[in-house]
C-alpha positions as a Markdown table, in Angstrom:
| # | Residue | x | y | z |
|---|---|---|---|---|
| 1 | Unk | 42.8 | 98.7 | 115.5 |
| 2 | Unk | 42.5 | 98.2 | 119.2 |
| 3 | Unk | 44.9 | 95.6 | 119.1 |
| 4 | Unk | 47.3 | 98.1 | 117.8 |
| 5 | Unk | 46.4 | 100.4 | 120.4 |
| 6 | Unk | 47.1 | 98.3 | 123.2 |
| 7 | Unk | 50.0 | 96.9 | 122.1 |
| 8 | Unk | 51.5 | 100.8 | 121.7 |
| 9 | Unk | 49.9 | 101.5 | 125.1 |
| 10 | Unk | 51.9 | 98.1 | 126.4 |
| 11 | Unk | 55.1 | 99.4 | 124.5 |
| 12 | Unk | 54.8 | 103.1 | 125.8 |
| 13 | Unk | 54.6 | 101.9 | 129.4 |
| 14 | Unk | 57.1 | 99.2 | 129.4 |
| 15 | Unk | 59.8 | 102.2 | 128.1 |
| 16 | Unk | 59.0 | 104.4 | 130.6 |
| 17 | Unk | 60.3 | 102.6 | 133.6 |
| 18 | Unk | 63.5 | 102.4 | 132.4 |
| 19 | Unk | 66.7 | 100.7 | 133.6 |
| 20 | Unk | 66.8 | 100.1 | 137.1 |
| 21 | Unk | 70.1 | 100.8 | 138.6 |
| 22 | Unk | 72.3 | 98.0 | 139.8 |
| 23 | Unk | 74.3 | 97.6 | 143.2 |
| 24 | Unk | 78.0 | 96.7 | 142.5 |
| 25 | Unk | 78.9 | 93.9 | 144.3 |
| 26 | Unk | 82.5 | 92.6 | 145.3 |
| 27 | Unk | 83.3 | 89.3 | 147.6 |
| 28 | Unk | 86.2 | 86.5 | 147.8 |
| 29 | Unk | 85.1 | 83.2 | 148.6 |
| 30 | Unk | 86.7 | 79.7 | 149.9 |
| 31 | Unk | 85.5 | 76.3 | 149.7 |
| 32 | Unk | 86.2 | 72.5 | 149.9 |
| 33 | Unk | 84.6 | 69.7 | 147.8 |
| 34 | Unk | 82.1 | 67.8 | 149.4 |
| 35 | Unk | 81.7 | 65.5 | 146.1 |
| 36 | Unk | 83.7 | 64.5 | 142.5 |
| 37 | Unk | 82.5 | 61.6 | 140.7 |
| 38 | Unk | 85.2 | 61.2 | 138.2 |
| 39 | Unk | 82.9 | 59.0 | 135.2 |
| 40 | Unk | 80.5 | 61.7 | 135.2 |
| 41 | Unk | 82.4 | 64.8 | 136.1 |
| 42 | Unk | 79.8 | 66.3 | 138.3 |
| 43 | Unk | 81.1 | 68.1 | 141.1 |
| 44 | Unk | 79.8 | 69.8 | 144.7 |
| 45 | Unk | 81.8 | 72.4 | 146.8 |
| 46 | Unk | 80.6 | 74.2 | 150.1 |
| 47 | Unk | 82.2 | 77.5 | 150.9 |
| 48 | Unk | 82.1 | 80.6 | 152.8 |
| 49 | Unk | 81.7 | 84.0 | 150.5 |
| 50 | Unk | 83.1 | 87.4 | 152.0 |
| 51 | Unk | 81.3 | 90.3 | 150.7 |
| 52 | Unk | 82.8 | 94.0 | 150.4 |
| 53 | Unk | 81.0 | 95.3 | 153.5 |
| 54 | Unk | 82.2 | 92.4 | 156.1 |
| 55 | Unk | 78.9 | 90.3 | 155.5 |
| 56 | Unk | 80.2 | 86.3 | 154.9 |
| 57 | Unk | 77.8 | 84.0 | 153.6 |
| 58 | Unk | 77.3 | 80.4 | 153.2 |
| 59 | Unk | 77.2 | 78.9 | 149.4 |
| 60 | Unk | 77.3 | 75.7 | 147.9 |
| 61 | Unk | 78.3 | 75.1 | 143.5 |
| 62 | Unk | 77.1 | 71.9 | 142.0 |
| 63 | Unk | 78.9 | 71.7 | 138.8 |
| 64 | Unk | 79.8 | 69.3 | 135.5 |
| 65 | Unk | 83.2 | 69.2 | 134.1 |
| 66 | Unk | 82.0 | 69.5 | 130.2 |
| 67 | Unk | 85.9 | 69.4 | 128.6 |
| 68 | Unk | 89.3 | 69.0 | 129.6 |
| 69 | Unk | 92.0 | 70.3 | 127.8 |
| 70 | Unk | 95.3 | 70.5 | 129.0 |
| 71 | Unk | 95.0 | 72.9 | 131.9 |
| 72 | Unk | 91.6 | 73.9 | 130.6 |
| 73 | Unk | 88.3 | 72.7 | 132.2 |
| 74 | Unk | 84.9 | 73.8 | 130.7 |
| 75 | Unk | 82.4 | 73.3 | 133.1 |
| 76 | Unk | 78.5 | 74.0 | 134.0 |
| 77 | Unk | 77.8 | 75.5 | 137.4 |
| 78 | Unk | 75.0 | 76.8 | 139.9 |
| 79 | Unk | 76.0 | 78.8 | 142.9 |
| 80 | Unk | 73.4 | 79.7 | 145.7 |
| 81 | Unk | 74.6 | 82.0 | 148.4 |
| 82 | Unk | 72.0 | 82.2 | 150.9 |
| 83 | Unk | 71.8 | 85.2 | 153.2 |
| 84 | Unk | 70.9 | 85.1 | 157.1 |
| 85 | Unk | 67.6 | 87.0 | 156.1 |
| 86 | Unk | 67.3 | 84.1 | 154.1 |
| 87 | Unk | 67.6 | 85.6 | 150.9 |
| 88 | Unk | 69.5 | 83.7 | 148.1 |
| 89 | Unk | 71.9 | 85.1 | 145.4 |
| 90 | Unk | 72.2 | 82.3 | 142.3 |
């Protein structure tokens, strides 16, 4: 019975926070590779990211190529955008 208390209890207060509101966020970006390894497919780039409000921030993408087809890629990524406050948007 207490176990079924609790977990209400748990239930009631998770739903009452509710959804937090999310900030929009716009940017353009440019970058060059800094490695390709064409056996594996695996891929760097290092860039510069131009938010909406005039903020531009460093990033680097390591990636893997997964398929090819025609002028189709597939591909795995992680971006990290690190922020002067040192903060980091992945």
């Amino acid at each position: 019975m207490n176990t079924a208390r609790n977990t209400l209890a748990a239930l009631s207060l998770a739903l009452s926070f509710g959804a937090a509101d999310a900030a929009e966020l716009s940017w353009t970006a440019t970058s060059y590779l800094t490695k390709v390894d064409q056996a594996t497919g695996e891929f760097s780039r290092r860039g510069l990211a131009m938010f909406g409000k005039g903020e531009v921030v460093p990033y680097t993408m390591e990636g893997r190529i997964l398929s090819v087809e025609g002028n189709v890629q597939t591909y795995s990524s992680k971006i990290v955008y690190t922020f002067d406050d040192g903060s980091t948007l992945v």
